[in-house]
N, C-alpha and C positions, 0 to 999 in steps of 0.2 A: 169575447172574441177579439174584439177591437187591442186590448191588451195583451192578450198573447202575439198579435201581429207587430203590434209598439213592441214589444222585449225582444222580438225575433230578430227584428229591423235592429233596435239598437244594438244585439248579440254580434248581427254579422257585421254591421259595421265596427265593431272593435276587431273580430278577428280578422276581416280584410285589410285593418290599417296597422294591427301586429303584421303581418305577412307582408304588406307592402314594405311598411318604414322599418322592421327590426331583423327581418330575414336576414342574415350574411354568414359568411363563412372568413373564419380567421386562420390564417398559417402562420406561425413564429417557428423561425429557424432562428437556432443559438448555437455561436459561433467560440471559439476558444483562441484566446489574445495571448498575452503574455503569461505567467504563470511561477510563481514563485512559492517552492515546498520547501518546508521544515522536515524533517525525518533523520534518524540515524540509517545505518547500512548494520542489516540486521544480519549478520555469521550465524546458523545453527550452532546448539549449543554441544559443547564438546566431553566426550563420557568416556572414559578411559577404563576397563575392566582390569585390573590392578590386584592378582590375588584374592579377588572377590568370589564368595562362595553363594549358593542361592537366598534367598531369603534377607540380602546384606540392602540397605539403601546407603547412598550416596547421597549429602547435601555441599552442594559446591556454589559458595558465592563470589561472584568472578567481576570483573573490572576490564571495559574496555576502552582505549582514551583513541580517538582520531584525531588529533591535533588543530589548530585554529584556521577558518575560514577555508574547508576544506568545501569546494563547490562544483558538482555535477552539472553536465549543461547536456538539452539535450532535445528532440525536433518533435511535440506531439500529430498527429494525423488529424488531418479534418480542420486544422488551424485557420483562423482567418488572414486571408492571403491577399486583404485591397489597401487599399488606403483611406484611412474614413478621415471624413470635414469634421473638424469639431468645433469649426467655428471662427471667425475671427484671426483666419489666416493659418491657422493651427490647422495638423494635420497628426494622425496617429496611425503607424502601420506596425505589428509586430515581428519580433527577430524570423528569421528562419528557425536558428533555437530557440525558440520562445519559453523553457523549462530551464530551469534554476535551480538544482536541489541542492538545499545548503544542509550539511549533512551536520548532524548533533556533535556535540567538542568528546562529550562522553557517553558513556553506560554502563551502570550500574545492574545488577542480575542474579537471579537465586534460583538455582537450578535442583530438581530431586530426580532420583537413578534407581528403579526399583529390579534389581536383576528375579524374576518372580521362578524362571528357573534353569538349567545350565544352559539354553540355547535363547531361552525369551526373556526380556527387559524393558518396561514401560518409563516415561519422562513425562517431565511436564515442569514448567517454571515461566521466571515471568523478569522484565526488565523494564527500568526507569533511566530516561535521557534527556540530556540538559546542552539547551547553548542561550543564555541569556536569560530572560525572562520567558523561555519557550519549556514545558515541560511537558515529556510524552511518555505515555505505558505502553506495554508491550508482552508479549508472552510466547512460548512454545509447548507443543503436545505432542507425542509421538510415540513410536513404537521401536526394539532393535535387535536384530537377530546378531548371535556372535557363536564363538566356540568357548570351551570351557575346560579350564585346567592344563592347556597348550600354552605352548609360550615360541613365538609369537600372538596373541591374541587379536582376531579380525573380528571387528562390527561393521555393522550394515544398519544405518539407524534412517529411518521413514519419519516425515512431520509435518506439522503446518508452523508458521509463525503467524502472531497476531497484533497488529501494529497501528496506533493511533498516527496520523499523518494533520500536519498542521498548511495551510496553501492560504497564499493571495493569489486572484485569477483577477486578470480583464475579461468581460464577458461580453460581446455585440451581439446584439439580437433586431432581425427581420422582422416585422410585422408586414404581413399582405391581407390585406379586410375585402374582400367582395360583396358585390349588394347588387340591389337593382339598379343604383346608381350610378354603379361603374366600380373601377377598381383602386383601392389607397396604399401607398407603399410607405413604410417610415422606417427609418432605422436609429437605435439607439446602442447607448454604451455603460456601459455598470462595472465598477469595481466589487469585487469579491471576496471575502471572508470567509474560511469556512473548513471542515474540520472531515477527515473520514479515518472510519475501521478498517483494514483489506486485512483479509488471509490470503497468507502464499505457502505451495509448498517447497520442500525440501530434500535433497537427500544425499548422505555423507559415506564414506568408507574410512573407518577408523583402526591403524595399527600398528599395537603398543607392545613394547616387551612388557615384561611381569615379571619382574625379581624380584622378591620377598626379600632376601636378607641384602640386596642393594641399598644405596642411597639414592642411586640415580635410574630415573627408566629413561627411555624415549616413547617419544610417539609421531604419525605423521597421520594429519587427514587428510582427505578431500573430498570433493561435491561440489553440486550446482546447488544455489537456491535463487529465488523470484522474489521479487520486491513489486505492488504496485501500488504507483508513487498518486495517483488522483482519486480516484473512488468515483467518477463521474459514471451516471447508465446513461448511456444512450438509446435512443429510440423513438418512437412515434407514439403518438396517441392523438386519440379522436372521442369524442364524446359530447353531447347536447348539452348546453349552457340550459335551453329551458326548451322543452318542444315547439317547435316550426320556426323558434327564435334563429337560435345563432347555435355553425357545429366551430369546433374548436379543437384544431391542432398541431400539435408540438412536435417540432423536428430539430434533436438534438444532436451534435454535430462535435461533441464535447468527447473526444476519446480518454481512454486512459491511459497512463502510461507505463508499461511494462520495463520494470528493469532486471536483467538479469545475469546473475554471478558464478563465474567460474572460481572454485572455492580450494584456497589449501591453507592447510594448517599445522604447518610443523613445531615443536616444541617437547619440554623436556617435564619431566617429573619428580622434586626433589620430596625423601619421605623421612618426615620429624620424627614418626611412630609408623606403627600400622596401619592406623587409624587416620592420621594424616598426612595429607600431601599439599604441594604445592606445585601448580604448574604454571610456566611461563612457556611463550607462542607468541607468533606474529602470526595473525590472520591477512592473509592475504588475497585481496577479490581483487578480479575483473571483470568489468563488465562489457559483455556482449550481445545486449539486447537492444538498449534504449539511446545509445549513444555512440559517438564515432572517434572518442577521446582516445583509446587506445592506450589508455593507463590503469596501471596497479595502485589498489589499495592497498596500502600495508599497517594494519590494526594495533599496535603491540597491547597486549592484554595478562590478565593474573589469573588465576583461580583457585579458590583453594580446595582441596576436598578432604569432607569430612566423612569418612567411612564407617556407618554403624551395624 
């Protein structure tokens, strides 16, 4: 008996002095500084119904060049908006534009057009883009409705794109620790590295004459499609470090950044055979979502297609 009262006494006294000394509750809020992204400007990919019968596929590898240090600037939400001490008379506050999107020099791309039959047409392909020592994949999937054996020829093509994005972020994060103590506030600063996948969609209105015994066709598109530039998720979270210890939660404060394109795309259709063509186009975007620049992108690009 003596024993069981010694193990009782020793039991409560450990968990009265977890409860006393380990109890707290922790809040981090994480703040978004400056921010500097790597990414092309990703154009839907362009399908031209060209004499094309059902059952025909199209492989068209196309070339898009945006010329040297072409750079997007632009204001994310939720940014940190004080001036932080870093010390030794140093002070760090970031822009109002705090976003930098330095856009790829090129892209490279391999596109296939499966017309499955006179009114329906499936895609899907994929693109590699380079500025530097910076190299990124990318892809699209989709679907296109159009008319058949008319000429004028209209499509109407639905998609997503899929796009690796490359980012330096400044990051400040809050720390609030509660206890029976009282309460500790610290604040700290981190440089960032770091890498996301987004899917955006897309959607184009494309139309092409269709002259078989021509040399030359035209064609004009247009559409919007979505870019987003961060991959960050914001949100809360809450969850026990250890029971009765310590709760612990996260308040992220990091938005994304949405950009988005008003899209056209004029250009012409030169055909070697039947079976092949060549198209040249300026893609031309603006954007109207994520910034206040109030400028045209103008893309010039190639494509060839191969008709089987």
């Amino acid at each position: 008996m003596k024993h069981s009262i010694k193990y009782f006494k020793i039991t409560f006294i450990c968990i009265f002095t977890l409860i006393l000394f380990g109890c707290a509750t922790v809040e981090q809020t994480i703040y978004l500084g400056d921010v500097e992204v790597n990414a092309p400007i990703c154009p839907p990919p362009t399908h031209l119904n060209v004499n094309k019968d059902v059952g025909n596929v199209t492989i068209s590898p196309r070339f898009t060049a945006t010329g040297n240090n072409t750079t997007i600037v632009g204001s994310t939400e939720g940014r940190y908006n004080r001036i932080f001490d870093l010390g030794n008379d140093s002070t760090y506050r970031p822009k109002f534009n705090n976003l930098n999107w330095n856009v790829s020099k090129y892209t490279f791309g391999l596109d296939i057009d499966f017309k499955i039959s006179k009114a329906f047409s499936i895609f899907g392909g994929f693109n590699y883009s380079g500025d530097g020592n910076i190299s990124l994949m990318g892809g699209n999937i989709g679907f296109g409705l159009h008319n058949h054996a008319i000429n004028p020829v209209v499509r109407f093509d639905v998609g997503i794109t899929i796009q690796d994005y490359n980012y330096t972020a400044i990051t400040i994060v809050h720390t609030k620790t509660t206890s029976i103590f009282g309460t500790d506030e610290y604040w700290s600063i981190f440089g960032d590295q770091g890498s996301s996948t987004n899917i955006n969609p897309f959607g184009t209105l494309t139309i092409n004459s269709s002259y078989d015994s021509s040399f030359f066709n035209w064609f004009i598109t247009g559409g919007f499609f979505t870019q987003n530039l961060l991959g960050f998720e914001p949100g809360t979270t809450s969850y026990p470090i250890f029971p009765f210890i310590m709760t612990y939660t996260e308040i992220d404060t990091r938005s994304d950044m949405l950009a988005g394109f008003l899209y056209l795309n004029p250009g012409i259709s030169l055909s070697l055979n039947r079976q092949i063509r060549i198209l040249l186009s300026a893609k031309i975007n603006y954007e109207v979502l994520a910034t206040n620049s109030n400028q045209w992108y103008v893309l010039p690009a190639v494509q060839f297609d191969f008709q089987l």
